[in-house]
NUTI-904630 format. One record per residue (C-alpha): residue number from 1; residue in three letters; chain; x, y, z. Coordinates in steps of 0.2 Angstrom, whole numbers, plus 5000, padded with zeros to 4 digits. Layout:
BEGIN
<NUM Ala A <X Y Z>> ...
***
This chain:
BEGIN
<1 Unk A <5000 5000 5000>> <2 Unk A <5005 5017 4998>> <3 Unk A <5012 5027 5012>> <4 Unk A <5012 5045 5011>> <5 Unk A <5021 5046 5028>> <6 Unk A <5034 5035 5024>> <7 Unk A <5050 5046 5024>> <8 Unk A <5047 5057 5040>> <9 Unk A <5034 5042 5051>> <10 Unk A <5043 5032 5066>> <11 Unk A <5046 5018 5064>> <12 Unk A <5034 5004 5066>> <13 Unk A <5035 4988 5074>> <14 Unk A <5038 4978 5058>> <15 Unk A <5052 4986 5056>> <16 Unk A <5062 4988 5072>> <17 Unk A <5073 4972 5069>> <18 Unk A <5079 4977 5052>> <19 Unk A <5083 4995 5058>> <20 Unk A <5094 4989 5076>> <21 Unk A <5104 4975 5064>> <22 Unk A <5108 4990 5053>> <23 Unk A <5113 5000 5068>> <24 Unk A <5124 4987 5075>> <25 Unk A <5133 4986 5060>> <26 Unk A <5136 5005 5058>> <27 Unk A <5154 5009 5060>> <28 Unk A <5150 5027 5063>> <29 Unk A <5137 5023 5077>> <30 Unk A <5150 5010 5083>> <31 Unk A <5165 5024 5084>> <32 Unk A <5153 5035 5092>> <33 Unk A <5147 5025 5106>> <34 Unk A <5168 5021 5109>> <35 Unk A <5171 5038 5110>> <36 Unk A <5158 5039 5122>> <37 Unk A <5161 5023 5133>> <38 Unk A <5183 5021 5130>> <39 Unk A <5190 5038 5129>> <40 Unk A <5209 5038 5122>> <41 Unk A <5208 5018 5117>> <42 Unk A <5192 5022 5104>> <43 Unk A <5206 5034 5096>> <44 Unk A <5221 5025 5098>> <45 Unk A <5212 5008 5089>> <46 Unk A <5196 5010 5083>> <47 Unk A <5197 4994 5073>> <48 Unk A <5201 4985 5091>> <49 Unk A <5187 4993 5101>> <50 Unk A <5172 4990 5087>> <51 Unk A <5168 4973 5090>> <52 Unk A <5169 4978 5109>> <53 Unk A <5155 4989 5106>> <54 Unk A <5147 4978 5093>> <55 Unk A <5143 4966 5108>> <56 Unk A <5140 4979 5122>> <57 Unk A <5125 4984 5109>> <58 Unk A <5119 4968 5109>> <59 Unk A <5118 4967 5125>> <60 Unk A <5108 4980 5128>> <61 Unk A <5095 4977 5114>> <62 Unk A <5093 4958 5117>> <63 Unk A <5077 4952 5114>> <64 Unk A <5071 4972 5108>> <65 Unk A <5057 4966 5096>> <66 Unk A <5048 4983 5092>> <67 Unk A <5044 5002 5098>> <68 Unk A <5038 4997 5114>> <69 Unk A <5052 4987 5120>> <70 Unk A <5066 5001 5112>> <71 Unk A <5058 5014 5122>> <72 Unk A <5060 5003 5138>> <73 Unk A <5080 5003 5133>> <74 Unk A <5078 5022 5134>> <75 Unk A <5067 5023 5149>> <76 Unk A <5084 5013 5158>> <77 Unk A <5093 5028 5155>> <78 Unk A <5081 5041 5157>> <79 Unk A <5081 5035 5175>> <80 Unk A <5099 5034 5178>> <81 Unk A <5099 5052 5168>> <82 Unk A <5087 5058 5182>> <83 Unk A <5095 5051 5196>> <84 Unk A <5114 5060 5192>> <85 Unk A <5108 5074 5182>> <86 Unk A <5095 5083 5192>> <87 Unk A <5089 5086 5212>> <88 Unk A <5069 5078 5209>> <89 Unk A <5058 5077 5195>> <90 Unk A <5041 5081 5197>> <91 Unk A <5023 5084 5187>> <92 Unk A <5011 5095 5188>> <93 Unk A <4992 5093 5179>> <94 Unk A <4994 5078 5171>> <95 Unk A <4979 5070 5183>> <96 Unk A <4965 5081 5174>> <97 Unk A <4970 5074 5157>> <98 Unk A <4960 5058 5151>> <99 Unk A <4974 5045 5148>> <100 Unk A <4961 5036 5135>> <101 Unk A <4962 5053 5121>> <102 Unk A <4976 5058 5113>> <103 Unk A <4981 5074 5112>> <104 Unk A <4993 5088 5102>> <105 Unk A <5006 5092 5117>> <106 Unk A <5013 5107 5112>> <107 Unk A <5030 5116 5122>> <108 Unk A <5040 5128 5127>> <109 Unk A <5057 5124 5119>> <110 Unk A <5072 5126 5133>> <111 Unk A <5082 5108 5127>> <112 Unk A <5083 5101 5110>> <113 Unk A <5082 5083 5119>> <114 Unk A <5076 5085 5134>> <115 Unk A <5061 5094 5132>> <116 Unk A <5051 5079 5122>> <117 Unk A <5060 5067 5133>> <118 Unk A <5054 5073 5149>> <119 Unk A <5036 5073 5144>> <120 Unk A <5037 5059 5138>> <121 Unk A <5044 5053 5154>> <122 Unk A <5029 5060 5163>> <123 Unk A <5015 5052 5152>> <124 Unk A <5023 5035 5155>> <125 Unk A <5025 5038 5173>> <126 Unk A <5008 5043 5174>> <127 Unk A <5000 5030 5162>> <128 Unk A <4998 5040 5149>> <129 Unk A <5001 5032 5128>> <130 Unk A <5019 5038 5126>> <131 Unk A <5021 5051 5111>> <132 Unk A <5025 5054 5094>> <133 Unk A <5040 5068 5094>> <134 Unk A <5042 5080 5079>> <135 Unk A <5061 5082 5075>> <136 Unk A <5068 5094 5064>> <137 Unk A <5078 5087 5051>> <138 Unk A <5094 5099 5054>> <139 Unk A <5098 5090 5069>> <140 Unk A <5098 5073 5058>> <141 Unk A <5117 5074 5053>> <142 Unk A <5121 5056 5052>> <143 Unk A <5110 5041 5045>> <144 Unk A <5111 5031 5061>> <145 Unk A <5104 5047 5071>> <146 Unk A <5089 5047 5061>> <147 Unk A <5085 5027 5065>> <148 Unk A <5089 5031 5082>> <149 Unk A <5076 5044 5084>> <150 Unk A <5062 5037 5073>> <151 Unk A <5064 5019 5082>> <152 Unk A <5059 5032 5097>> <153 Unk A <5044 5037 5090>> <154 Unk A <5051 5055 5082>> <155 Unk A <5044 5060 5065>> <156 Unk A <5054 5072 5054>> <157 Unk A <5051 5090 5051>> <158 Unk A <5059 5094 5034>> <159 Unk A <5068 5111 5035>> <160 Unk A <5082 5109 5023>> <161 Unk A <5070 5107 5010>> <162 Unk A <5074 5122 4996>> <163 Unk A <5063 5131 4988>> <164 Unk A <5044 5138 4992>> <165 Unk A <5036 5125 4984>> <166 Unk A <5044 5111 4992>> <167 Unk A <5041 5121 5009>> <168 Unk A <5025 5120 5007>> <169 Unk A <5024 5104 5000>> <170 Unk A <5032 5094 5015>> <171 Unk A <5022 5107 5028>> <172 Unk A <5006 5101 5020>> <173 Unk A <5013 5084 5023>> <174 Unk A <5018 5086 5041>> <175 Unk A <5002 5093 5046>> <176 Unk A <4992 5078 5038>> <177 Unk A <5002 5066 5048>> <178 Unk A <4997 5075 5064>> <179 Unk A <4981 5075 5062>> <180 Unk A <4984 5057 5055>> <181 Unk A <4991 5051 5069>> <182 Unk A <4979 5059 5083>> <183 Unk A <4964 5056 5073>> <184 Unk A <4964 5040 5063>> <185 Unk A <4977 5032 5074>> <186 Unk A <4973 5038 5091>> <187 Unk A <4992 5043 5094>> <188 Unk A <4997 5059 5104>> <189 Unk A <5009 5068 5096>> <190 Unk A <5024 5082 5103>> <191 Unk A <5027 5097 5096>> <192 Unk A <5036 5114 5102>> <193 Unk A <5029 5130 5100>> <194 Unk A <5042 5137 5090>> <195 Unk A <5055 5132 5079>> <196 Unk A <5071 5135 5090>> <197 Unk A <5075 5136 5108>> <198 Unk A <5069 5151 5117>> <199 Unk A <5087 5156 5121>> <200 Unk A <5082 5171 5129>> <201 Unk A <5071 5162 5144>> <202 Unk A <5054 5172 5134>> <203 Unk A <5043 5159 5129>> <204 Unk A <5032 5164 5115>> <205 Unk A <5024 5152 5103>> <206 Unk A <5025 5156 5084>> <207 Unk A <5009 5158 5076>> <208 Unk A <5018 5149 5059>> <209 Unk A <5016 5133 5068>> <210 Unk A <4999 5136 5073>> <211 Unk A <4995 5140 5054>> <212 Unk A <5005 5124 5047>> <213 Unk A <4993 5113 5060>> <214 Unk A <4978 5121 5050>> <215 Unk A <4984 5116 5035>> <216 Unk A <4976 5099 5035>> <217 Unk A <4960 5107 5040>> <218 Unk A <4944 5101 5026>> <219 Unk A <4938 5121 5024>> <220 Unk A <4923 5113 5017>> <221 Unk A <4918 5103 5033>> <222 Unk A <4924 5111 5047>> <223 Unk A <4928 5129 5053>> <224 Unk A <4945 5133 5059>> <225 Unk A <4941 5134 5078>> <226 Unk A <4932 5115 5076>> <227 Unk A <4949 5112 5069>> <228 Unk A <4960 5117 5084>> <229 Unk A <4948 5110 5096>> <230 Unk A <4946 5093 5086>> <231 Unk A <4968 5094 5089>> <232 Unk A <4965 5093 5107>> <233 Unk A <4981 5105 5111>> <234 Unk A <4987 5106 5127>> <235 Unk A <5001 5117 5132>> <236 Unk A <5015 5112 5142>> <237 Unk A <5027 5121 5153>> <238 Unk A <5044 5110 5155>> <239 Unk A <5055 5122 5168>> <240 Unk A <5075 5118 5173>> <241 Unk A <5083 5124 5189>> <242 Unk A <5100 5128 5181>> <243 Unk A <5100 5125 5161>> <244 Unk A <5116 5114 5156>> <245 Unk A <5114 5127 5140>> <246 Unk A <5116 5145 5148>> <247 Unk A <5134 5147 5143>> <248 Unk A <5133 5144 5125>> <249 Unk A <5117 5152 5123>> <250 Unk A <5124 5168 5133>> <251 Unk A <5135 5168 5120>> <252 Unk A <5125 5167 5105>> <253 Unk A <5112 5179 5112>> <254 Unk A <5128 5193 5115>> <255 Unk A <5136 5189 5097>> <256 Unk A <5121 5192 5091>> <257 Unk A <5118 5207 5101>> <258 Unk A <5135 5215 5098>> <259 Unk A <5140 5209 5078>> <260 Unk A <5120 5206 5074>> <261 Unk A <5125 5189 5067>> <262 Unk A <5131 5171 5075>> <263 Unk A <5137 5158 5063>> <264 Unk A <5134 5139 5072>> <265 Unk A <5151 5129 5072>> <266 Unk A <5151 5111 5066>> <267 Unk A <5138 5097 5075>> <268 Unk A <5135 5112 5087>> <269 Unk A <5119 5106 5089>> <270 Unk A <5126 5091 5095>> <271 Unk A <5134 5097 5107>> <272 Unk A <5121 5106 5114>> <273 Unk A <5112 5089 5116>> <274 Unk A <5124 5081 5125>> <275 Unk A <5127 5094 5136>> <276 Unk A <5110 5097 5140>> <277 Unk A <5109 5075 5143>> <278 Unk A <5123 5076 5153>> <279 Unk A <5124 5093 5162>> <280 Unk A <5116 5096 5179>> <281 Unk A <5100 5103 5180>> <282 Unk A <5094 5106 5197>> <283 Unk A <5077 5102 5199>> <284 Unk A <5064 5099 5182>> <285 Unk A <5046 5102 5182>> <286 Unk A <5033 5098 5170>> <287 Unk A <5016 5105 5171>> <288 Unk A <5000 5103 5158>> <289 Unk A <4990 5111 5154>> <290 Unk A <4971 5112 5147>> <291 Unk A <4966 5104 5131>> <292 Unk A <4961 5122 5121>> <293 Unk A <4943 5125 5116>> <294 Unk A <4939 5141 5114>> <295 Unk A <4931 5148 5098>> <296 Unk A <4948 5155 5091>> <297 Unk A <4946 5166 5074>> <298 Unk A <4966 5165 5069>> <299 Unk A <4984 5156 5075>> <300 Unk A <4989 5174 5082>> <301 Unk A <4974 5169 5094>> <302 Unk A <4977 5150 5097>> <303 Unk A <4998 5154 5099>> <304 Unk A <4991 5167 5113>> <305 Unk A <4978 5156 5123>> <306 Unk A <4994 5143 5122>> <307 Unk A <5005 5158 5128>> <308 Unk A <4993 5162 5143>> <309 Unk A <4992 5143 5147>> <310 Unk A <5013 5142 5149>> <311 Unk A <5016 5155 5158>> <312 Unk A <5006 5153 5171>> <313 Unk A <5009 5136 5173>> <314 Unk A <5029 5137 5172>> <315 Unk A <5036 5134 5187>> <316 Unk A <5047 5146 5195>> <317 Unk A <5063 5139 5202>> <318 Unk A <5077 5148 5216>> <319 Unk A <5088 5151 5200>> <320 Unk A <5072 5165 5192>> <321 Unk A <5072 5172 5207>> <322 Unk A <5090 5173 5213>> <323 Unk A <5094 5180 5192>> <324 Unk A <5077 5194 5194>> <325 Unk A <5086 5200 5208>> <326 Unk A <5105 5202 5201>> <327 Unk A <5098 5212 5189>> <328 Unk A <5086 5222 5197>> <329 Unk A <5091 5223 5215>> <330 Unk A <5089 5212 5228>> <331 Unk A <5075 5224 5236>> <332 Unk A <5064 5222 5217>> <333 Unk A <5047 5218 5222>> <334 Unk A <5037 5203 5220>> <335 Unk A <5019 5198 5222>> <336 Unk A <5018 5187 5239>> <337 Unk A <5008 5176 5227>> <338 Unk A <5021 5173 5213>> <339 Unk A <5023 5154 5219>> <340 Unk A <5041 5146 5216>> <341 Unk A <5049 5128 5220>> <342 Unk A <5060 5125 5233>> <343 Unk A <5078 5121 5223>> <344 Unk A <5095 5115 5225>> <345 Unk A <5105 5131 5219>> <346 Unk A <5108 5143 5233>> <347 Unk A <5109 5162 5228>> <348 Unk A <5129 5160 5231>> <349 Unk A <5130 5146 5221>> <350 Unk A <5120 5152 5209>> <351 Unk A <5130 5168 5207>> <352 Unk A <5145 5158 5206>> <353 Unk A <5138 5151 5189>> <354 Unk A <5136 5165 5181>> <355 Unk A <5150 5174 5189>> <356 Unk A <5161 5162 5179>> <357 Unk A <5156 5168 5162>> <358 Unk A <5162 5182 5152>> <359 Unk A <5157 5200 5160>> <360 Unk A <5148 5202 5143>> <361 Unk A <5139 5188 5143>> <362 Unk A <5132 5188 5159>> <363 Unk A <5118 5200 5157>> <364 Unk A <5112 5185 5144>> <365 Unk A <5115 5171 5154>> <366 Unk A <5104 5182 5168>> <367 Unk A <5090 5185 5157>> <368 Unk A <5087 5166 5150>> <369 Unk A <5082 5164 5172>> <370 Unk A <5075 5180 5173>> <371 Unk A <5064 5183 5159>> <372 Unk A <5051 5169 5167>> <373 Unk A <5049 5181 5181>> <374 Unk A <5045 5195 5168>> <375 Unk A <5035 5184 5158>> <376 Unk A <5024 5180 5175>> <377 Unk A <5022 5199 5182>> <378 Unk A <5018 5205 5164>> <379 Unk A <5003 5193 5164>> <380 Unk A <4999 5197 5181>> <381 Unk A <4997 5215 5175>> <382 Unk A <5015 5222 5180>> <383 Unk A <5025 5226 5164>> <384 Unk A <5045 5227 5167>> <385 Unk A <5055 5226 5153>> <386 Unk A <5063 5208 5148>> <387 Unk A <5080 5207 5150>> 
***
């Protein structure tokens, strides 16, 4: 049968052996791993170590027969992650949603990994039908990268594709498999609500992404608010204690600022995975929201009724607050009301981290903690300026 889905769907369960004996025979995934797990030796003889890490992979996928059974691999180290990486994970929200309907999970973007992965984390925990996570296709470098992440249930957001009619083309076909996926075949899907992380700790949702959802709306049957409602869209608010990310993104943010261009170095992207796998980040929070169903007339009003939902869900930590007063004085004023976490970071330690960066990048590296404090007073009816 024809698939029209075929070069951006996850995989499916047919297909999961054929996919992890391709990956254990993929000298680049093989050399990667060694890099990872042997240091020096993976350099000094790559040829040695292959087999090595031929066998540890079989070992860890023994008896992996499809999706399900891949994403218990993951969950392995999604624990382990959590236990060294962070000070507590908790949830917020996800009790009011019904575990039965699939929804169209739309989030701040802080982590290019971690964001999906910690919902995901959360619907499992809570017996919820793990998701189906849009990727974008620039962060697909390596063959072996995109069967890893489609084995995961990722599906592929084309954004190298070159021309406006191609654009279009594959947006059209992106936003028939969402509502493919979470009407015909009762899956919830992952999206962020921008394309991008929100360097500067201003979470805002891109009314583009709204308008590409709509494109698989029959304008002949139903209006475009019964569209968005029929989506079931429930924002999320995934928050981090101490982001793994804030040096380089200060950086970014003052090149830009002070040259009014930044120029990505090779597999930056990468990097900025790994760090944010690997680095500490304090305490994590996820809170959902409520599925939208209001009678919205355009994406400018659906990407603000998501907006309203996330920022007054986001959970503050220590680190907003400790960053909102290192730049506006330790006596700026809050509302008695603004509720925060309790965290790990002391203000001292906190001031440390930052204290460490460049002079000039600090007012950056503030602002990416800060700006959810602005972000809560403006809605609360006090406007000062973001940072």
């Amino acid at each position: 049968m024809n698939d029209p889905f075929a070069d951006i769907r996850p995989y499916r369960d047919a297909e999961v052996p054929a996919v992890l004996a391709r990956l254990t025979r993929d000298p680049e995934l093989l050399d990667a791993l060694a890099s990872l797990r042997l240091g020096w030796l993976a350099k000094l003889a790559p040829a040695l170590c292959r087999p090595l890490v031929r066998r540890y992979l079989g070992r860890e996928l023994d008896g992996v027969g499809d999706v399900h059974g891949m994403q218990m691999v993951i969950k392995g180290y999604m624990d382990r992650m959590i236990a060294d990486t962070t000070g507590g994970f908790s949830v917020s929200g996800l009790d009011q949603l019904d575990p039965t309907r699939p929804y169209l999970f739309m989030s701040n973007h802080r982590d290019i990994a971690m964001d999906p992965a910690f919902t995901n984390y959360a619907l499992h925990q809570g017996g919820h039908q793990t998701i189906r996570i849009a990727i974008g296709d620039n962060l697909l470098t390596k063959p072996w990268v995109s069967d890893l992440m489609r084995l995961n249930k990722s599906f592929i957001v084309k954004r190298s594709v070159s021309g406006p009619r191609e654009l279009l083309a594959a947006s059209k076909n992106l936003s028939a498999y969402i509502r493919h996926s979470l009407l015909e075949e009762r899956a919830p899907v992952w999206i962020a609500q921008r394309e991008g992380r929100a360097k500067s700790g201003i979470d805002r949702t891109e009314p583009a992404v709204i308008k590409m959802l709509a494109m698989s709306r029959d304008k002949q049957q139903c209006s475009f608010a019964e569209h968005i409602r029929e989506l079931a869209i429930v924002p999320v608010a995934i928050s981090y204690e101490l982001d793994p990310c804030d040096a380089l993104k200060a950086n970014e943010l003052h090149q830009l600022a002070s040259t009014g261009a930044y120029k990505k170095a090779a597999q930056e992207d990468v990097a900025s995975i790994g760090r944010g796998i690997a680095g500490q980040k304090g305490r994590v929070h996820v809170s959902f929201g409520r599925p939208l169903s209001g009678d919205y007339e355009d994406a400018d009003a659906v990407a603000a009724a998501v907006d309203d939902q996330i920022v007054a869900e986001y959970c503050l930590h220590p680190s907003n607050i400790h960053a909102y007063r290192m730049l506006h004085g330790e006596d700026a004023p809050l509302p008695d009301n603004l509720y925060r976490e309790e965290g790990d970071c002391s203000a001292s330690a906190f001031r440390a981290r930052i204290e460490a960066m460049p002079e000039a990048h600090r007012p950056y590296a503030l602002g990416i903690y800060a700006n959810a404090v602005v972000s809560k007073l403006a809605r609360l009816g006090e406007t000062p300026a973001p940072c």
